[in-house]
ZAMI-209728 format. One record per residue: residue in one letter; x, y, z of N, C-alpha, C in turn. Coordinates in Angstrom, 2 decimals, always signed. Layout:
BEGIN
<baza aa="A" n_X="X" n_Y="Y" n_Z="Z" ca_X="X" ca_Y="Y" ca_Z="Z" c_X="X" c_Y="Y" c_Z="Z"/>
...
***
This chain:
BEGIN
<baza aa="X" n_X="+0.84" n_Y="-1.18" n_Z="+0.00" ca_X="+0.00" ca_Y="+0.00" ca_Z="+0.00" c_X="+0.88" c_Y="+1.24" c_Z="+0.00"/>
<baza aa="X" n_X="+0.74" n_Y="+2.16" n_Z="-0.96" ca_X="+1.23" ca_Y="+3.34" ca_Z="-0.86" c_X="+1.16" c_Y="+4.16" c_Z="+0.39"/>
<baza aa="X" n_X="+2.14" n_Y="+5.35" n_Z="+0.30" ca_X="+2.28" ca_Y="+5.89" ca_Z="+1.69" c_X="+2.27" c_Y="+7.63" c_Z="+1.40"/>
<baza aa="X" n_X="+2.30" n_Y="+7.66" n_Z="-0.14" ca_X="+2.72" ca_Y="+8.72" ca_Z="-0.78" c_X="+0.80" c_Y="+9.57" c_Z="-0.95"/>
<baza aa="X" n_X="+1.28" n_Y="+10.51" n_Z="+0.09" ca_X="-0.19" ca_Y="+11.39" ca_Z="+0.22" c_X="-1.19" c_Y="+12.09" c_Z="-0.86"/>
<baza aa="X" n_X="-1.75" n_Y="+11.60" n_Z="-1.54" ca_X="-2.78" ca_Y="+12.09" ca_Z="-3.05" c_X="-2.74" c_Y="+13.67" c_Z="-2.56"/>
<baza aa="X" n_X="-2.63" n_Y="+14.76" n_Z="-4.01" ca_X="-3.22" ca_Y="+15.73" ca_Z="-4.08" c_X="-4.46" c_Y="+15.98" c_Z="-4.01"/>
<baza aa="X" n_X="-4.74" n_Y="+17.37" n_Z="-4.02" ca_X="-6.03" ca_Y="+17.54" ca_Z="-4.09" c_X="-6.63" c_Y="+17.38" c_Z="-5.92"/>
<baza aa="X" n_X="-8.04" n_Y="+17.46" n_Z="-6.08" ca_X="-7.79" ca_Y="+16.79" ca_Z="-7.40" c_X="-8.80" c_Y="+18.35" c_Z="-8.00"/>
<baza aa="X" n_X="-8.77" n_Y="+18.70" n_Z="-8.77" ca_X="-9.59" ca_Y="+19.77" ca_Z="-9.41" c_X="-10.24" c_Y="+19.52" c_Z="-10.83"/>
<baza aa="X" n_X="-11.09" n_Y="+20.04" n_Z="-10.78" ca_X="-11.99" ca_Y="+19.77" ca_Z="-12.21" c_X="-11.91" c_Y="+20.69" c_Z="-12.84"/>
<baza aa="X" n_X="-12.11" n_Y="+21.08" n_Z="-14.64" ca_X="-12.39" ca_Y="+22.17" ca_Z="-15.21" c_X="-13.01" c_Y="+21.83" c_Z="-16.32"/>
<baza aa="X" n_X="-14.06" n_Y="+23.11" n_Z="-16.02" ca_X="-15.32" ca_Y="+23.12" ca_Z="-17.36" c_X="-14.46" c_Y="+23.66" c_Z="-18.53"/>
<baza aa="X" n_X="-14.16" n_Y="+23.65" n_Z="-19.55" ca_X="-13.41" ca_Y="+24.32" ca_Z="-20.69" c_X="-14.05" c_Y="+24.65" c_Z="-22.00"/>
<baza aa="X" n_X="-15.39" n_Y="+24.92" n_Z="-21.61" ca_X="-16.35" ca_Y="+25.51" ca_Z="-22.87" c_X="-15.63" c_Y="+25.98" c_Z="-24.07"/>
<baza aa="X" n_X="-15.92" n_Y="+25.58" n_Z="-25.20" ca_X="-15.32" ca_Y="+26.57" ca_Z="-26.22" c_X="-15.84" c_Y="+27.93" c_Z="-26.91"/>
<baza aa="X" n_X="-15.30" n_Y="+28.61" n_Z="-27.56" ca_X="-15.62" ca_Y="+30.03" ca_Z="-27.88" c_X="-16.85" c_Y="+29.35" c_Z="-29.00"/>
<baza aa="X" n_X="-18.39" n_Y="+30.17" n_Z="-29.20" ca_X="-18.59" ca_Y="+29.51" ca_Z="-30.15" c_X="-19.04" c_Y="+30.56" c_Z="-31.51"/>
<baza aa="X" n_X="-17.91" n_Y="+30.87" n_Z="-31.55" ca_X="-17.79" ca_Y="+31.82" ca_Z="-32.83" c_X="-17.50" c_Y="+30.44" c_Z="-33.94"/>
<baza aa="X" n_X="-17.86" n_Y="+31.20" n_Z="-35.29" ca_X="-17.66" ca_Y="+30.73" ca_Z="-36.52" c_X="-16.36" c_Y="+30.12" c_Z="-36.87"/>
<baza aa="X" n_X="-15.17" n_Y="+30.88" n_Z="-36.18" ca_X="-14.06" ca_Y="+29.55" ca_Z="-36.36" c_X="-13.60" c_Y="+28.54" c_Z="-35.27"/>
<baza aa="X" n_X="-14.52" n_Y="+29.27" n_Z="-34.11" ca_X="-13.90" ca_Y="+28.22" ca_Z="-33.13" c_X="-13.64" c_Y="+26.94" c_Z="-33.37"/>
<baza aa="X" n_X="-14.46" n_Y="+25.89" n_Z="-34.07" ca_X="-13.74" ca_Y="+24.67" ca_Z="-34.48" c_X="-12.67" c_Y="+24.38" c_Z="-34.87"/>
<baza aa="X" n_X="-12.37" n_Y="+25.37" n_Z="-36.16" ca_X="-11.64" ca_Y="+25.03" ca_Z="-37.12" c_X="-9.96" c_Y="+25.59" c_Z="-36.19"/>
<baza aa="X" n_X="-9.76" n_Y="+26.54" n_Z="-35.25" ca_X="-9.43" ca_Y="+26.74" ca_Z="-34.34" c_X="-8.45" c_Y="+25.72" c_Z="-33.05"/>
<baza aa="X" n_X="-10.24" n_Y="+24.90" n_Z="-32.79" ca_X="-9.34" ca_Y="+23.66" ca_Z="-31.88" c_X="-9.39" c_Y="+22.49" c_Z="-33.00"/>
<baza aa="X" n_X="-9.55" n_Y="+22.21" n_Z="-34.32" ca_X="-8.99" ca_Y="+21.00" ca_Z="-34.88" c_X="-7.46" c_Y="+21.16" c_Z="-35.22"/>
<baza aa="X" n_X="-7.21" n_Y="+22.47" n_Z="-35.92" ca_X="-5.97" ca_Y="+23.28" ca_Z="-36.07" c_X="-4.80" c_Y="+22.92" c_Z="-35.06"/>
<baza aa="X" n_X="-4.96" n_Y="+23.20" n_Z="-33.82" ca_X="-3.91" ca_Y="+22.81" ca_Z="-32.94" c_X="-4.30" c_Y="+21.69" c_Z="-31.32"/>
<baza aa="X" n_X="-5.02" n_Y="+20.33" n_Z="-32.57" ca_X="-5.40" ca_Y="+19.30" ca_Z="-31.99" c_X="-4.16" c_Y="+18.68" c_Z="-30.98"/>
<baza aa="X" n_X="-3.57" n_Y="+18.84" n_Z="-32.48" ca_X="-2.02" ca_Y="+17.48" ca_Z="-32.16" c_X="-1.41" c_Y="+17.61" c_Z="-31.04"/>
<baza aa="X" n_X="-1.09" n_Y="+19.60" n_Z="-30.89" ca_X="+0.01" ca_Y="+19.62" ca_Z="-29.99" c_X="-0.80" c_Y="+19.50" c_Z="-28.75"/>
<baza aa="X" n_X="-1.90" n_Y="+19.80" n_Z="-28.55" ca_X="-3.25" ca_Y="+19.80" ca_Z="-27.38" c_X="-2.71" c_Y="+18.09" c_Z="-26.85"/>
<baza aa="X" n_X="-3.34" n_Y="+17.23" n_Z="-27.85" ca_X="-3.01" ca_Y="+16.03" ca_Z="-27.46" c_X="-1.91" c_Y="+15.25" c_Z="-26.80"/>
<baza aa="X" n_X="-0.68" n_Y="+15.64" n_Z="-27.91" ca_X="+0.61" ca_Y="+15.25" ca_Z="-26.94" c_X="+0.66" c_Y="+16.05" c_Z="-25.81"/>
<baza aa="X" n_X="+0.43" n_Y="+17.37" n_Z="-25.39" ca_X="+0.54" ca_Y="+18.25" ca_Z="-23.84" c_X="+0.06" c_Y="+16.94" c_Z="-23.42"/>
<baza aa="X" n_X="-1.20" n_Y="+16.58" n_Z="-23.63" ca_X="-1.86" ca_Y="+16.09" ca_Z="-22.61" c_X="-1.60" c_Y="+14.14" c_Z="-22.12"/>
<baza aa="X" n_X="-0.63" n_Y="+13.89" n_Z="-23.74" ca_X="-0.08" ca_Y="+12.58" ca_Z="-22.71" c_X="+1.17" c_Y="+12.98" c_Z="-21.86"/>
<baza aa="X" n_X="+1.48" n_Y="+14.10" n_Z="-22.04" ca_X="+2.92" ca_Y="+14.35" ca_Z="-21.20" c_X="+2.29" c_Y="+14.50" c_Z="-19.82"/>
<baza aa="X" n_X="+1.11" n_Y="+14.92" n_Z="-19.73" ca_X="+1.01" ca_Y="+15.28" ca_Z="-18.35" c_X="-0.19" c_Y="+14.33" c_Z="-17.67"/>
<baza aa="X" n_X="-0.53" n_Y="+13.24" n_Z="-18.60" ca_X="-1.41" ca_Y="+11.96" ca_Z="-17.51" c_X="+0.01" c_Y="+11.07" c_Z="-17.43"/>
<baza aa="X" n_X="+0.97" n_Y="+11.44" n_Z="-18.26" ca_X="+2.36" ca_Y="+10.52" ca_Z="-17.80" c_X="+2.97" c_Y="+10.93" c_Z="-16.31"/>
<baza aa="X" n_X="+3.08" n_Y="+12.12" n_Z="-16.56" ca_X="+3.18" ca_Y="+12.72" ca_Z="-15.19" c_X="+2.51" c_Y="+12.37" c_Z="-14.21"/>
<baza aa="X" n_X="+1.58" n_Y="+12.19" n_Z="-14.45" ca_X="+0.00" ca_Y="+11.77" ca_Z="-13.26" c_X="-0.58" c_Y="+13.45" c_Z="-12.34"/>
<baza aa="X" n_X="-0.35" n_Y="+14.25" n_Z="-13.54" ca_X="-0.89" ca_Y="+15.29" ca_Z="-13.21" c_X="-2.47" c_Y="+15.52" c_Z="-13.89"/>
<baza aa="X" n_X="-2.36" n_Y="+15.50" n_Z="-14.77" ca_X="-3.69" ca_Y="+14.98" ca_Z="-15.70" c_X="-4.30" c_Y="+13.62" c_Z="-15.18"/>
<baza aa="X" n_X="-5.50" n_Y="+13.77" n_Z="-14.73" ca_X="-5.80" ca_Y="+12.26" ca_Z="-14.56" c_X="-7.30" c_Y="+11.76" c_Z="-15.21"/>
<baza aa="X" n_X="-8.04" n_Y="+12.23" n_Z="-16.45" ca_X="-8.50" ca_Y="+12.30" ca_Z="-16.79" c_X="-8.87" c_Y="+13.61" c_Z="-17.38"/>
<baza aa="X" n_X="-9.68" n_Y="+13.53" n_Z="-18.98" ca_X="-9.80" ca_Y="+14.35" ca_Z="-19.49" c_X="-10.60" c_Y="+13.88" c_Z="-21.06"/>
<baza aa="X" n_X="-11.26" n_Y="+14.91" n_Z="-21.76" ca_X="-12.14" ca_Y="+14.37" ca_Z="-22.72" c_X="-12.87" c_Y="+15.56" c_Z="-23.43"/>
<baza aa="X" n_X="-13.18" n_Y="+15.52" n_Z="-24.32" ca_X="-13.78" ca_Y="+16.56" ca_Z="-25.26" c_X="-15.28" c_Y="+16.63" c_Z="-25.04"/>
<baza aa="X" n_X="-16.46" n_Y="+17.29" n_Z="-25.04" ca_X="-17.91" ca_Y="+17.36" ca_Z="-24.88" c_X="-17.93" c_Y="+17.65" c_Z="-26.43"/>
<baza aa="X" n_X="-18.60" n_Y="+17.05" n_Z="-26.66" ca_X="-19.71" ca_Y="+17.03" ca_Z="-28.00" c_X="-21.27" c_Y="+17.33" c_Z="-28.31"/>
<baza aa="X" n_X="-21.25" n_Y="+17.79" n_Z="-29.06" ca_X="-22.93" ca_Y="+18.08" ca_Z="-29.82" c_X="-23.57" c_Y="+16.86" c_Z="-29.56"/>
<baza aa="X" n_X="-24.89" n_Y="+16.70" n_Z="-28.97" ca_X="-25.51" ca_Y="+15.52" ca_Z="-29.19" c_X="-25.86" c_Y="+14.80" c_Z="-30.43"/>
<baza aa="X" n_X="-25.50" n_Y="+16.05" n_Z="-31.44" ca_X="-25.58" ca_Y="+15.09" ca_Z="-32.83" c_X="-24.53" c_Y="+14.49" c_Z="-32.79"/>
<baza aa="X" n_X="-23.57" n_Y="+14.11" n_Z="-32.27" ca_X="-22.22" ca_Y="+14.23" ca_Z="-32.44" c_X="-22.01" c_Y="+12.72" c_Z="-32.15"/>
<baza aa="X" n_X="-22.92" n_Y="+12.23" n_Z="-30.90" ca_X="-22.81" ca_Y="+10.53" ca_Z="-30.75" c_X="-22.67" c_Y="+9.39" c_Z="-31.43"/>
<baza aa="X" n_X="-23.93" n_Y="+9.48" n_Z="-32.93" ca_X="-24.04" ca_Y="+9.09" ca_Z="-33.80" c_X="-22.96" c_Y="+9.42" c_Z="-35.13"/>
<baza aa="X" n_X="-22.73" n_Y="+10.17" n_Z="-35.61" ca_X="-21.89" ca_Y="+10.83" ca_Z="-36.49" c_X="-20.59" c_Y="+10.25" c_Z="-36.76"/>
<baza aa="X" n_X="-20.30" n_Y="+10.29" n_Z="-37.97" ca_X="-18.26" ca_Y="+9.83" ca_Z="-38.62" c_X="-17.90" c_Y="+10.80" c_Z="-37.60"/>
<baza aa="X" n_X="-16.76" n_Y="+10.10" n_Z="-37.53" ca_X="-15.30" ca_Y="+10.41" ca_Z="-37.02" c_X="-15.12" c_Y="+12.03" c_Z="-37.33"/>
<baza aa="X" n_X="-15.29" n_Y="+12.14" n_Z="-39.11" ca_X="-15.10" ca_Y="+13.54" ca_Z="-39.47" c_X="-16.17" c_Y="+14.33" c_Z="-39.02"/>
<baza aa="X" n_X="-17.38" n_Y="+13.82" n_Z="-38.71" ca_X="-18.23" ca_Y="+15.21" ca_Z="-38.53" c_X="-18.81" c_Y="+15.22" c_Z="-36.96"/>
<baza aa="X" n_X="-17.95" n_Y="+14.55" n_Z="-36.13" ca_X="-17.88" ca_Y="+15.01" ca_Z="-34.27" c_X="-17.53" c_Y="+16.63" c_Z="-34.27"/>
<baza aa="X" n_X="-18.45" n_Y="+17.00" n_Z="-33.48" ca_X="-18.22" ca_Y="+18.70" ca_Z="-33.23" c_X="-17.85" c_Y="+18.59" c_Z="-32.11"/>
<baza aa="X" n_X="-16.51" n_Y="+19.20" n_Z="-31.30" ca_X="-16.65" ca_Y="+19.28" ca_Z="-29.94" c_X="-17.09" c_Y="+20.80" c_Z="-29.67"/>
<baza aa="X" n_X="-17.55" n_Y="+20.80" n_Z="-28.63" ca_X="-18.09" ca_Y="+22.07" ca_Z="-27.95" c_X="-16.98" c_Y="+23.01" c_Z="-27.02"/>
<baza aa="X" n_X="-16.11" n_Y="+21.89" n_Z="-25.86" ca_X="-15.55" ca_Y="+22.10" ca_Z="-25.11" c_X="-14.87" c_Y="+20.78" c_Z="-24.05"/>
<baza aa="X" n_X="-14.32" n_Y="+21.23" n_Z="-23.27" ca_X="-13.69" ca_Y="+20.19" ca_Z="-22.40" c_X="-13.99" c_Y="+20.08" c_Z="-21.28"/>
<baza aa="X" n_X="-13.51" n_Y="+18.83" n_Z="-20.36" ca_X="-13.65" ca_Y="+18.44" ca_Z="-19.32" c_X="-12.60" c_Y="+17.42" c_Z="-18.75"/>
<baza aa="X" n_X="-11.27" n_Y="+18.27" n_Z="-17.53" ca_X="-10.32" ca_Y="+17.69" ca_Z="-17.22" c_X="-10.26" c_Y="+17.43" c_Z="-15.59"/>
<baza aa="X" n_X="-9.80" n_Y="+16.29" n_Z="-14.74" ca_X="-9.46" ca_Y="+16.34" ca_Z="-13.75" c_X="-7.70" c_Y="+16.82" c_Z="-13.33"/>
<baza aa="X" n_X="-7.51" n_Y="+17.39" n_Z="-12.98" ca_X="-6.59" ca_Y="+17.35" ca_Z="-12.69" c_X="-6.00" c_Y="+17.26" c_Z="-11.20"/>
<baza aa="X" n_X="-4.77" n_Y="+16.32" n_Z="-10.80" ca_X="-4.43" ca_Y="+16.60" ca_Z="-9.35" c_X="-3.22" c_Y="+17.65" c_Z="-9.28"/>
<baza aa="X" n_X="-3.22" n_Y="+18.65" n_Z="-8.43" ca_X="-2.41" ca_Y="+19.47" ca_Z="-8.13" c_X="-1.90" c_Y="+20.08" c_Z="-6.88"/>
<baza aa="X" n_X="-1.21" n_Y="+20.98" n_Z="-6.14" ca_X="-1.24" ca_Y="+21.12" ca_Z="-4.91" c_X="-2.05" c_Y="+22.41" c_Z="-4.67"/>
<baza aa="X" n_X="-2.73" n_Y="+23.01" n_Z="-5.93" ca_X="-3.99" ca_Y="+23.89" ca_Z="-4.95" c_X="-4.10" c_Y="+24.35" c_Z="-6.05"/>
<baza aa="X" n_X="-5.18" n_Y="+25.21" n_Z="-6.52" ca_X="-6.44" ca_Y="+25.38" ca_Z="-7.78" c_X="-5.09" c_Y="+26.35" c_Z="-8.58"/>
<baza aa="X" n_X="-4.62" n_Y="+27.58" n_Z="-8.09" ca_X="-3.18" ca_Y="+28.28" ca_Z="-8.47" c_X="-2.91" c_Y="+27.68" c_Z="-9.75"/>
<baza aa="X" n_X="-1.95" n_Y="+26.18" n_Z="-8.73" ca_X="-1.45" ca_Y="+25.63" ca_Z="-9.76" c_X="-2.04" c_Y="+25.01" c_Z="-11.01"/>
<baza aa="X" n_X="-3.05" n_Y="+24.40" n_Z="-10.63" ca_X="-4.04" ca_Y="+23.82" ca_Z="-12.15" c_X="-4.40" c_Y="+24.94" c_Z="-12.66"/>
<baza aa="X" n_X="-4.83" n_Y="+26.41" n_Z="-12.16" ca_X="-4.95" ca_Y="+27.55" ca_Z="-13.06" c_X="-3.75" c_Y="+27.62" c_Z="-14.16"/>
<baza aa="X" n_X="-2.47" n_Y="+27.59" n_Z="-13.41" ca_X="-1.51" ca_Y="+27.84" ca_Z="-14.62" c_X="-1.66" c_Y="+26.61" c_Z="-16.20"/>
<baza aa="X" n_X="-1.45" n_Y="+25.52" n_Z="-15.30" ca_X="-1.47" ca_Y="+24.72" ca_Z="-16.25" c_X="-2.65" c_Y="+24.90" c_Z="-17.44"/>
<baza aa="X" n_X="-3.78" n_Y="+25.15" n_Z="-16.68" ca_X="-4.64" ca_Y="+25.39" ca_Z="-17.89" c_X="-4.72" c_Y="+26.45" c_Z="-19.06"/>
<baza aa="X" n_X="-3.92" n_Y="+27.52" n_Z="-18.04" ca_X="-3.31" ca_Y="+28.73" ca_Z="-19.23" c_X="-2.43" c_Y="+28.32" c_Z="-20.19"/>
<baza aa="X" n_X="-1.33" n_Y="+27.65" n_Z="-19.86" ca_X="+0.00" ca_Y="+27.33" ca_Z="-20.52" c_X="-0.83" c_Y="+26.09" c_Z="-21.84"/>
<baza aa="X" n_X="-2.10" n_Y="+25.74" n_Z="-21.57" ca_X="-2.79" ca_Y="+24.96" ca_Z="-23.16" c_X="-2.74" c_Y="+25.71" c_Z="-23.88"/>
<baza aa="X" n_X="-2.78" n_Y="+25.01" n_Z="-25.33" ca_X="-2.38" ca_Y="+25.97" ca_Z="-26.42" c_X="-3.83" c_Y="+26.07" c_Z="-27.16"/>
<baza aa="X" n_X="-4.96" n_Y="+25.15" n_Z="-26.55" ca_X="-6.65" ca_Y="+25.72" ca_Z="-26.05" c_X="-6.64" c_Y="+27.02" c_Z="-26.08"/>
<baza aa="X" n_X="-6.33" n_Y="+27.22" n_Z="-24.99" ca_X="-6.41" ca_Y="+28.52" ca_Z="-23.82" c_X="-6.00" c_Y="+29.60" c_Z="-24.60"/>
<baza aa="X" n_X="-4.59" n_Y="+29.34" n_Z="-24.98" ca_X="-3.46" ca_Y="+30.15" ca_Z="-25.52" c_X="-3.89" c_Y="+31.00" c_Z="-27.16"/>
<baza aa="X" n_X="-4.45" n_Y="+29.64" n_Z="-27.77" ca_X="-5.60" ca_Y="+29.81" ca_Z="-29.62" c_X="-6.45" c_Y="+30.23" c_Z="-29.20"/>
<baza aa="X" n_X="-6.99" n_Y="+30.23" n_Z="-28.05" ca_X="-8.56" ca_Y="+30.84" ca_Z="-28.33" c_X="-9.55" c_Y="+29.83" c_Z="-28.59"/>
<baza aa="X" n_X="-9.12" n_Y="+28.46" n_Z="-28.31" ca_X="-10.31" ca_Y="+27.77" ca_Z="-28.36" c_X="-11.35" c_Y="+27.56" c_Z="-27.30"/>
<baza aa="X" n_X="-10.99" n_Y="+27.88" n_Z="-26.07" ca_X="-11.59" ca_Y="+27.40" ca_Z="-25.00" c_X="-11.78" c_Y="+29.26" c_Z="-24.48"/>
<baza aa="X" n_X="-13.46" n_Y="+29.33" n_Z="-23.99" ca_X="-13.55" ca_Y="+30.84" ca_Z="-23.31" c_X="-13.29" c_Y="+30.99" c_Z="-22.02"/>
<baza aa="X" n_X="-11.83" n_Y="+32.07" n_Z="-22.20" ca_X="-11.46" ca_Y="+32.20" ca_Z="-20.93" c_X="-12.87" c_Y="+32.95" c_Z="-20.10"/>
<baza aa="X" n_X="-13.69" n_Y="+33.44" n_Z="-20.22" ca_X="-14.62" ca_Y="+33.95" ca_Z="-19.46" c_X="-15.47" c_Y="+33.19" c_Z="-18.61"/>
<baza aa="X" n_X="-15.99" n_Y="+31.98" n_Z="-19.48" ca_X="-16.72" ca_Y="+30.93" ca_Z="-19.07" c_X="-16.23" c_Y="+29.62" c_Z="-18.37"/>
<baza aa="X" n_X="-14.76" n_Y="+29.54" n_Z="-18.18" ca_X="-14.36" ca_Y="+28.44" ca_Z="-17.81" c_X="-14.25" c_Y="+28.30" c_Z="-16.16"/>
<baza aa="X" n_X="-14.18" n_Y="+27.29" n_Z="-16.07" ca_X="-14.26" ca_Y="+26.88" ca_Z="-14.20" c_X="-13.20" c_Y="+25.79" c_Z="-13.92"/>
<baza aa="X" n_X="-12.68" n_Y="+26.57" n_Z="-12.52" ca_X="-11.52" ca_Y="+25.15" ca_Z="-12.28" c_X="-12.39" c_Y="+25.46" c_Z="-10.45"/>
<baza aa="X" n_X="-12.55" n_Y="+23.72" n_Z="-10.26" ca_X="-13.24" ca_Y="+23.60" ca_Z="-8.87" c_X="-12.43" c_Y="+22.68" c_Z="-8.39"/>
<baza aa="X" n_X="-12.54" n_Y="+22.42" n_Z="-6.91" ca_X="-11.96" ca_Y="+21.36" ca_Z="-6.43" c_X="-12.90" c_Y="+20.25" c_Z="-6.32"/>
<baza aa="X" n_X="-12.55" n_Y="+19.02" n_Z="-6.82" ca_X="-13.84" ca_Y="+18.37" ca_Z="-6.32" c_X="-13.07" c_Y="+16.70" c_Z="-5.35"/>
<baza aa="X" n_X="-14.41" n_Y="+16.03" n_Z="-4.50" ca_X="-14.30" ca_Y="+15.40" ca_Z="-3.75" c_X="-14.87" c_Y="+14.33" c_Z="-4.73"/>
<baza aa="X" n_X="-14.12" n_Y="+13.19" n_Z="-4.97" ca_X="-14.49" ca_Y="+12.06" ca_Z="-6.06" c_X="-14.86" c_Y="+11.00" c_Z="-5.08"/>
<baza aa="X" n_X="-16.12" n_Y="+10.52" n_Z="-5.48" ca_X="-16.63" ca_Y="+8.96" ca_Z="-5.13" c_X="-16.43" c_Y="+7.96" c_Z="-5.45"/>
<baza aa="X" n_X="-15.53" n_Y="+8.12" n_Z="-6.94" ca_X="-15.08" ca_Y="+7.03" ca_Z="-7.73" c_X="-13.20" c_Y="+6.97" c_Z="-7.99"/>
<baza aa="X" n_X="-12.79" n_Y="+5.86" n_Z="-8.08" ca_X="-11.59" ca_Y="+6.00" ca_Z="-8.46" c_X="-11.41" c_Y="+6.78" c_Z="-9.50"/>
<baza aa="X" n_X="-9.96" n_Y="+7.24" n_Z="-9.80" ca_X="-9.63" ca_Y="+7.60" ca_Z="-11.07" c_X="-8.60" c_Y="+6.69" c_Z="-11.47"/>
<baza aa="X" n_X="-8.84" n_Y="+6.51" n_Z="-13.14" ca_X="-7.45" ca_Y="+5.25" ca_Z="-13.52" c_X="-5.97" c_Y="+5.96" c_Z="-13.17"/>
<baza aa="X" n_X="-5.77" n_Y="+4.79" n_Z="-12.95" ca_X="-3.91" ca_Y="+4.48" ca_Z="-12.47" c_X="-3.24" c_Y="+5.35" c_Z="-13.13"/>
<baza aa="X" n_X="-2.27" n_Y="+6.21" n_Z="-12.57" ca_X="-1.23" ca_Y="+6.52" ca_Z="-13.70" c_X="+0.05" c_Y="+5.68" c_Z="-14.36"/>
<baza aa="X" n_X="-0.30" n_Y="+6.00" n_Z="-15.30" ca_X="+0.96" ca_Y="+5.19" ca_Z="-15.97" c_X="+2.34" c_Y="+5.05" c_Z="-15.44"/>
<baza aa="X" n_X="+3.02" n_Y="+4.13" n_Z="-16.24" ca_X="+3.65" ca_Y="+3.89" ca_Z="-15.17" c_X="+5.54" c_Y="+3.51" c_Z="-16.30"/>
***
């Protein structure tokens, strides 16, 4: 059994802007979005995370999923720090995600979160 004390874990809403290019926006700088984000569930700072979609979007090809916005857990040692991190996305940074509308909370989980890699 581990001995090594869990952070606190924080959530964030990451709505996207929904102007006329916002898509084209976050498909544009998918890639580097993506690798950030295995660098940092490698880390086990990221510990979940996922795109929200259009409800047309369930059904739909591959090519025509709209995401709307995001939804990340992150563990950190206090909201500060997951604030930065969420600035330093290149989301955040393009303009895909509205800084106005977004929320970083702390939350108390009932469920595990998967393992970090290892």
């Amino acid at each position: 059994m581990s001995t090594t004390p869990s952070l606190p874990k924080f959530i964030v809403w990451a709505p996207d802007y929904s102007d006329e290019g916002a898509f084209q926006r976050r498909m544009a700088v998918r890639p580097a979005h993506i690798e950030n984000v295995q660098k940092l569930v490698s880390q086990g700072v990221m510990r979940l995370g996922g795109g929200f979609m259009t409800p047309e979007s369930v059904d739909a090809a591959a090519a025509d999923k709209k995401f709307i916005g995001s939804c990340i857990i992150y563990e950190g040692e206090n909201i500060d720090v997951v604030r930065k991190l969420v600035e330093e996305d290149v989301y955040y940074k393009t303009g895909v995600w509205d800084k106005e509308k977004l929320v970083i909370l702390p939350i108390a989980l009932v469920t595990a979160l998967p393992s970090v890699p290892s």
